[in-house]
N, C-alpha and C positions, 0 to 999 in steps of 0.2 A: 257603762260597763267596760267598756275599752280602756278608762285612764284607772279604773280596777288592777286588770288585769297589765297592762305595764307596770304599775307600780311596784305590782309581784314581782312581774319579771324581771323588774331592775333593783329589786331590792339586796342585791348582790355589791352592786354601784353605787345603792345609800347608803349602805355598809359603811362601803373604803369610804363616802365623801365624810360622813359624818364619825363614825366610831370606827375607827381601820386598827385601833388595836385588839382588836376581835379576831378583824382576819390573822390576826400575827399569832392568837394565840392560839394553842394545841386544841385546848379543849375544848373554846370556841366556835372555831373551825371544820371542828370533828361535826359540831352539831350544824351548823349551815350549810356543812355537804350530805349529808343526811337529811335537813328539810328541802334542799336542793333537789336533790335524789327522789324524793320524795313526790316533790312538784312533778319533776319529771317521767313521771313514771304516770301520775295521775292527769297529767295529758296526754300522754299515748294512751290510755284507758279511754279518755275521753272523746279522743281523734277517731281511733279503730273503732269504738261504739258509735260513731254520729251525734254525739252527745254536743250539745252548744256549738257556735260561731268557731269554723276551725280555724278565720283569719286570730280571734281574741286567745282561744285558745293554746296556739303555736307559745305564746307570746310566756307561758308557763314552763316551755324546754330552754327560756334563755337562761335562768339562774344558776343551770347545772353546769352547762357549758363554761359560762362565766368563771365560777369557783375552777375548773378545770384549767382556764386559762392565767387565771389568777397564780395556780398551784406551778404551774408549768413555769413562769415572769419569776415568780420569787425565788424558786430553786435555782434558777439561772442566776441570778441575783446576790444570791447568800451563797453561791457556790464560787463566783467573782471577787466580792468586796467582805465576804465573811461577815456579815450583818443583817437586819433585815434594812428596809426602805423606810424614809423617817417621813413625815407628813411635812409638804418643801409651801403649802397653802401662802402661807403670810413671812415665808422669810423668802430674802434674797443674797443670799449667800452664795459665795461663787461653788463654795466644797460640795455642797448640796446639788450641784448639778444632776449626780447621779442617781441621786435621788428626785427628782421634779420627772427627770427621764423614763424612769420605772413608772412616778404616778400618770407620766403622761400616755404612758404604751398602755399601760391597763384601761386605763378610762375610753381607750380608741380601741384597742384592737378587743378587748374585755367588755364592748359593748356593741360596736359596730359588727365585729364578726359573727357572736353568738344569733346574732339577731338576721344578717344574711342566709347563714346556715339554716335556722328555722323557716323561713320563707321560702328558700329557694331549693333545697334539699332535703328538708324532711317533709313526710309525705302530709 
């Protein structure tokens, strides 16, 4: 149940690794922060009722967070270099820096963070 419920929780992070033009697009987007939202909302439901394992179920507030952090990285991002973030996976180009840069804050601070915060401060 446990590799379940991460997979949920990180399916924010399978997103950007495998289809990240999703996250780019409007309409995409719209709908992953809404199933996000979503998630999030039906673990606090679940947390405040005693409803299942609250270690597995924490593991359900990471994807809202996530897209939140995501939204926050790329406005910074597009608001700098006037573009989005191009996927740096299999080139090594030096212009691309700042791009590998961008993938690299999201996947650390867009995973590692959201998932402190659930453990360690939400209830």
């Amino acid at each position: 149940m446990a590799l379940v419920f991460s997979l949920i929780g990180l399916f924010v992070q399978i997103i950007f690794l495998m289809k990240r033009d999703r996250l780019f697009s409007k309409q995409k987007f719209n709908l992953i922060l809404m199933v996000s939202l979503l998630l999030f909302v039906i673990a606090y439901l679940l947390i405040f009722n005693y409803i299942g394992n609250v270690k597995y179920v924490k593991m359900l507030t990471v994807p809202f967070m996530s897209v939140l952090i995501f939204s926050v990285i790329r406005f910074i991002f597009f608001r700098i270099y006037k573009r989005n973030a191009e996927d740096t996976f299999w080139s090594m180009e030096i212009n691309q820096i700042t791009d590998g840069v961008f993938n690299f804050i999201f996947l650390i601070v867009g995973t590692i963070m959201p998932i402190i915060i659930a453990y360690k401060f939400l209830p």
